[in-house]
N, C-alpha and C positions, 0 to 999 in steps of 0.2 A: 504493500500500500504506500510506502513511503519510498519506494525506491526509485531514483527519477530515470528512466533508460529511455527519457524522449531526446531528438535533437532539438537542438535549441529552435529551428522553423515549427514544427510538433509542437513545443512546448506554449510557443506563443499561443499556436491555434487552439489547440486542447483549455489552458488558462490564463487567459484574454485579461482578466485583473490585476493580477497578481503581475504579470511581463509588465504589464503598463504602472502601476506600485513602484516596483523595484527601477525601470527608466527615469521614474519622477525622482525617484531620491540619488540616484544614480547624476540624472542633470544637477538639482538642486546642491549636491554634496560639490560639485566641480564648480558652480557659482560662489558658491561659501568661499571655496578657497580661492577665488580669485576676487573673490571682495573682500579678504581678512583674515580668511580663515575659518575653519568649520570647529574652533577652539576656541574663538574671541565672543567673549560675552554680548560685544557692542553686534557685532556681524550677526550672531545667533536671536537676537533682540530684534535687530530693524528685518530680517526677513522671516519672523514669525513664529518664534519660538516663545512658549506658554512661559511663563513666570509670575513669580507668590512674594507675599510676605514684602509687598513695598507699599506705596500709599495709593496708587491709584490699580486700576484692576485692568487683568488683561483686558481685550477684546475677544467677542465670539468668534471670529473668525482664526483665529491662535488657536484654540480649541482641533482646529483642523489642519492648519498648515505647518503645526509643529511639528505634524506626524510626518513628515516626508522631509524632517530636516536632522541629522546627525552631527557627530559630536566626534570627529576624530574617525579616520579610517579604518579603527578595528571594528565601533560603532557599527556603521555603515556592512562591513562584511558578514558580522554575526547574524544582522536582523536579515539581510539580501539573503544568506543560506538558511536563516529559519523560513525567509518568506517562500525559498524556490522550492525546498525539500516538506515542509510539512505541512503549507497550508495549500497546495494543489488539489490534497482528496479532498478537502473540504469547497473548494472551488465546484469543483466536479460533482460532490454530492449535490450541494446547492444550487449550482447554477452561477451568471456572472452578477444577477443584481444581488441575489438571496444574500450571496457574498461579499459585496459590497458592503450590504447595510449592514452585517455583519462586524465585519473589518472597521469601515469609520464609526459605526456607533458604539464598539468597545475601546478605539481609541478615545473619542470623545468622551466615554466613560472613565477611561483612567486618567486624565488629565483634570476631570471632575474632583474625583478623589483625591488627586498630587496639588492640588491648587483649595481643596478644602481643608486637607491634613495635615498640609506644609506648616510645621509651624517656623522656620526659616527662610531668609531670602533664598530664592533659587533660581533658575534658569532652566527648560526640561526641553527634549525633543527626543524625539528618536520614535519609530514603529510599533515600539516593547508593548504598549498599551492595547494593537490591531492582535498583535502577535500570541501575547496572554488573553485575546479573546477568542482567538481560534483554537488555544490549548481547553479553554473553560468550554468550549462548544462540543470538543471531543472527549472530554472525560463528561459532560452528561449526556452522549450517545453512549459510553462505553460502560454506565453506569446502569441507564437507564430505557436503551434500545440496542439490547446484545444482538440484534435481528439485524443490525445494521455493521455491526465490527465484526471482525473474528476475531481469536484469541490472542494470536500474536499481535495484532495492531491493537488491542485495549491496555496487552502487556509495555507495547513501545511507548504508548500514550503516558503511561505510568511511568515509568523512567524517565522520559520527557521532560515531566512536569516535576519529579523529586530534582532532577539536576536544575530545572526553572527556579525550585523553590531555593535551595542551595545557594546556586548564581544571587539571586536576588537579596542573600545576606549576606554573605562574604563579601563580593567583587565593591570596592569603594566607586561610590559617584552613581551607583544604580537608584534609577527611581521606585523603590517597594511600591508607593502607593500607586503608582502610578499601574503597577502589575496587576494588582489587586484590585484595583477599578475595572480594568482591563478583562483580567479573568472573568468575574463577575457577571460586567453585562454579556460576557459570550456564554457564559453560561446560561444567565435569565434569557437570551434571546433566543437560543437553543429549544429549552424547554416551553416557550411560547410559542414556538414554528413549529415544534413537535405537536403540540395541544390543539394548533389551527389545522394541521393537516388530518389528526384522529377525529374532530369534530366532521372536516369535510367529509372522509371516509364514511361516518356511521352517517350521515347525512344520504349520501351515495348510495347505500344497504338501505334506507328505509324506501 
């Protein structure tokens, strides 16, 4: 389930959000550094990166365009390989909007949380928030619709998410809440897709 053996032409066709994702942060990461740098507080700031804890308050628009801006080229490579390798079966299960709204409204969600929680001045970007909602969308399939995983992908999902949880306390400069917001709504959004498609079914039987 998780093993990508597409070519890269393949890979776009098959999932069409996810290539277009990873391009945007891919351009946006190379304008960073040619305006500052994708390290500089001020650079991160003026092209739309969420921040807390000062006296006036983001904007909604931050809320979204922080998610496709990174923080340093390791940044950038972790989330591009979570985004090519683990969120494709979930593209594929869902489709390209399911997946969308998906993806931005768990980001939106953990930026919620890192902007509620924070109790420090901060600065935040990065995908982690789209990323922790596509781990929370698969562990309440693998939880709660085994009809839909097989054993090995509920076990990979598991591991997945202990090294997720792990990362997100050790590694200095990680946004937790921002995970955990993240997690969250993909989780809740999971179990509400799930709940809308069993009502159509028994709808369908009668």
């Amino acid at each position: 389930m998780f093993l990508r053996r597409e070519s890269l032409k393949e890979y776009m066709r098959l999932y069409p959000v996810i290539s277009i994702i990873i391009a945007i942060n891919i351009v946006m990461f190379g304008i960073l550094e040619l305006s500052g740098g994708s390290t500089d507080t001020r650079t991160l700031y003026r092209f739309g990166a969420m921040f807390g804890g000062w006296a006036m308050e983001p904007e909604l628009w931050r809320y979204v365009s922080s998610m496709f801006l990174h923080i340093g080229f390791m940044h950038l490579l972790m989330n591009s390989f979570s985004l090519y390798v683990f969120a494709a079966p979930m593209e594929r299960m869902l489709g390209a909007w399911k997946f969308a709204v998906l993806y931005l409204g768990s980001g939106i969600a953990g930026n919620i949380f890192s902007y509620q929680l924070q109790q420090d001045l901060y600065i935040g970007a990065g995908a982690s928030g789209g990323i922790y909602g596509i781990y929370g969308a698969f562990l309440f399939l693998s939880l709660f619709r085994k009809d839909v995983l097989d054993a090995d992908s509920s076990k990979t999902i598991s591991i997945i998410l202990i090294i997720g949880i792990v990362y997100s306390f050790i590694v200095p400069n990680v946004d937790l809440y921002a995970h955990m917001g993240g997690f969250l709504g993909g989780f809740l959004f999971m179990a509400i897709l799930s709940t809308i498609i069993k009502r159509r079914a028994m709808r369908r039987g009668l």
